[in-house]
Each structure stands twice: as structure tokens, then as C-alpha cells.
C-alpha positions in Angstrom: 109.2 91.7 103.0 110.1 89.1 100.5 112.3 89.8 97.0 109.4 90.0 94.8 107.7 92.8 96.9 111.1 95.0 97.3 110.8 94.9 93.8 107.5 96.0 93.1 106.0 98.8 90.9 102.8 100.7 91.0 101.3 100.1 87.2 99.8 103.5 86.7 103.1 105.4 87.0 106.0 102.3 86.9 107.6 103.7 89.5 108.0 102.3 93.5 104.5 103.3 95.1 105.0 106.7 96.9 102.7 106.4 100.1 101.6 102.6 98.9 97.6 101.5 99.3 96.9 98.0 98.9 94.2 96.7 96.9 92.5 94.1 98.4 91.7 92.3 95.4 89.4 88.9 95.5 88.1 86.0 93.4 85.3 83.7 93.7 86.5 80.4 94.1 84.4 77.6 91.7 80.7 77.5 92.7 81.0 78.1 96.4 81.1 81.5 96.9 84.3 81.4 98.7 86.6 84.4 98.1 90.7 84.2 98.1 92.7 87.3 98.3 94.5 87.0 94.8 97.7 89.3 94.4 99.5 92.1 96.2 99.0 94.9 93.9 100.3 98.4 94.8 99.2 101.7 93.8 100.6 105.3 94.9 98.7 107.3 97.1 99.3 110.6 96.1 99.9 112.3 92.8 102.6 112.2 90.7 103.5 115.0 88.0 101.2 115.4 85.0 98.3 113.6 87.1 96.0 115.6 88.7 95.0 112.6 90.8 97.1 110.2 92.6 97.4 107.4 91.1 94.8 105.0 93.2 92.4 107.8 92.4 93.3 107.7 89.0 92.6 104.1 89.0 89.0 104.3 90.8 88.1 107.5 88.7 88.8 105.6 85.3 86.6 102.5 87.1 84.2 104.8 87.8 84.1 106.1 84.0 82.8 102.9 82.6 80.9 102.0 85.3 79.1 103.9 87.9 77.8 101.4 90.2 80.3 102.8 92.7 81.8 105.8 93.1 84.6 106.1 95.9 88.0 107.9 96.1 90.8 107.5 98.5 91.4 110.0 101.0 95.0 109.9 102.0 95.2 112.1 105.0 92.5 110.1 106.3 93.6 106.5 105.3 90.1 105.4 104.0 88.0 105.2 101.0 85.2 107.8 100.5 81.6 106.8 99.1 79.9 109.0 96.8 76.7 107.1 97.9 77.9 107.5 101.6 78.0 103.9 102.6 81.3 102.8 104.4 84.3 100.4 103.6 83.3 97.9 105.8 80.7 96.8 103.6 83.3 95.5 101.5 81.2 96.0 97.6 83.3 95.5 94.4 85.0 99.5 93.9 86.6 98.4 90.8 88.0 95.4 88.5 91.8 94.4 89.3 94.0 95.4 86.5 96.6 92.6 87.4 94.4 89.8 88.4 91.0 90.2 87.3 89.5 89.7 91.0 87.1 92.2 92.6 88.8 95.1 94.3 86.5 95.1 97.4 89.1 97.8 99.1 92.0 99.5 99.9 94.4 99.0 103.1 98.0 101.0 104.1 100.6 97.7 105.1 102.9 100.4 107.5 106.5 98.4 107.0 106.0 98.1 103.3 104.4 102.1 102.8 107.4 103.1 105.2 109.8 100.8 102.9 108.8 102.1 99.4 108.8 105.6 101.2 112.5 105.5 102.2 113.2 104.3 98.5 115.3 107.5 96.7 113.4 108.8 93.5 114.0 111.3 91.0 112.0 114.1 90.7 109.4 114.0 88.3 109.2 117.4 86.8 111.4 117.8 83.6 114.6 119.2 83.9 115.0 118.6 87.8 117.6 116.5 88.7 116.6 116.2 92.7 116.4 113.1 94.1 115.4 112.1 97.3 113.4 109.9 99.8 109.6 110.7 100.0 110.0 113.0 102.6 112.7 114.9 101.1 110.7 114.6 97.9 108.3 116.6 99.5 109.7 119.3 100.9 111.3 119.6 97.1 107.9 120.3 96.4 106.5 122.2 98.2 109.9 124.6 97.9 110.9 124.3 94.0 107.6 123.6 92.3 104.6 124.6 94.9 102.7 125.1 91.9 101.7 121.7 91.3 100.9 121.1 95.0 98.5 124.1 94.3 96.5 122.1 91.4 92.6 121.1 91.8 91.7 118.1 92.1 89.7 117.1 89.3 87.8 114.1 91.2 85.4 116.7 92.4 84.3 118.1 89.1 84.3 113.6 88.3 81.8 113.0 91.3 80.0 116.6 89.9 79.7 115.0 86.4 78.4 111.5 87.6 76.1 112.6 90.3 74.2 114.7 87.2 73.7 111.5 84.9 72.6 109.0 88.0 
């Protein structure tokens, strides 16, 4: 892992990624058709405080506000992206526009040594007022002992997929 990626920042919540996804973001190159994997943008996956979905969900949901020509969410305890439509990754569509370099997002991969590296990173905690801070891990289990609440929140993307599946 390089400088530039130590340094890294999910843009939805600024801070490092907690449990990183990858978006695999591509470009057409001229008139050929040929596609070159652009940047290395990173995007949490799993929620943060005040977001009911993480933040690579929070990404595709807002994608999928504007436009619904695909719906998919990412399913962290799986490590995959889910289709609305029930087609699978490997088909490698556009899923959304890439907010840092304009490519096609065509998916979304886990790269272990740098998930594990942002992972080991020591955060504060999020919630207002708590000054723990920890690892992911021990982030965690602040969470689910101090404020299990939150852990306890619906997640809205089902109500989303509800709402879209009504107006297709």
C-alpha cells in the first residue's frame, strides 16, 4: 500500500473507510470501446451514525434515486452486490456514476490488506458526546455495548427497493 492510499478517505463520511469496498470504476477509452480502470475510490461498508445506510448503500441508493435503470445494494456479510432485477455481478452493467472520476461504476470488490489496514486505523466514536476510540473491532463491540440502539435501526433500503419496484 502506497502513501496516497494510507491516506485515503471515503467521500460520503470523510473519514478512513470502515470495512472498505472498492468501486470498480471504468472509462471508455476514445472510439474503441476499450475500458481502463480509472481511480481507487473507497467507500465504507457499513453504517456510520446518523445514516441509516452504510455509506456504499448510501451511494447506490442516491444512484438509484435519479435513475432506476439499476437497482443493487451491497450486502456486507455476504461480500457481494444484490440486484433488485436478480441478475448477478458478473455481468458487470454500469450500477452507478463515479463521483470522483466520472467512469462507470460496473462493481464493487473487498482488497483484504487494504479493508484489514483501514480496519486497524483508531477512530473516534461517532455518536455525540462519546469520547471512545478504538480500532473497528473495538469500535464494535462499543456498539453493540454503549449504544445498541442504533445497531437496532431498519434499514431503509428496503422501503427504497419497496418504493421503486411500485413506479417500474
Amino acid at each position: 500500500m502506497d502513501q496516497c492510499e494510507e491516506e485515503i478517505k471515503c467521500f460520503i463520511c470523510r473519514s478512513p473507510p470502515r470495512y472498505a469496498v472498492l468501486l470498480e470504476c471504468f472509462r471508455s477509452k476514445t472510439h474503441g470501446g476499450n475500458r481502463n480502470q480509472l481511480c481507487r475510490t473507497y467507500l465504507c461498508g457499513t453504517r456510520a451514525k446518523g445514516v441509516g445506510l452504510s455509506c456504499i448503500n448510501s451511494y447506490l441508493a442516491d444512484y438509484v434515486r435519479k435513475k432506476y435503470d439499476c437497482l443493487a445494494k451491497w450486502v456486507e456479510r455476504e461480500g457481494r452486490l444484490e440486484f433488485l432485477d436478480g441478475s448477478n455481478e458478473d455481468d458487470k452493467r454500469k450500477i452507478a456514476d463515479c463521483e470522483i472520476c466520472r467512469g462507470d461504476v460496473r462493481g464493487v470488490m473487498v482488497v483484504m490488506p487494504h479493508r484489514d489496514y483501514y480496519n486497524s486505523l483508531v477512530t473516534e466514536c461517532d455518536f455525540d458526546g462519546c469520547n471512545f476510540e478504538g480500532n473497528q473491532e473495538a469500535m464494535i463491540d462499543h456498539l453493540e455495548q454503549v449504544h445498541h440502539t442504533f445497531l437496532e435501526m431498519e434499514d431503509p433500503w428496503e422501503d427504497l427497493f419497496e418504493h421503486v419496484t411500485k413506479e417500474m
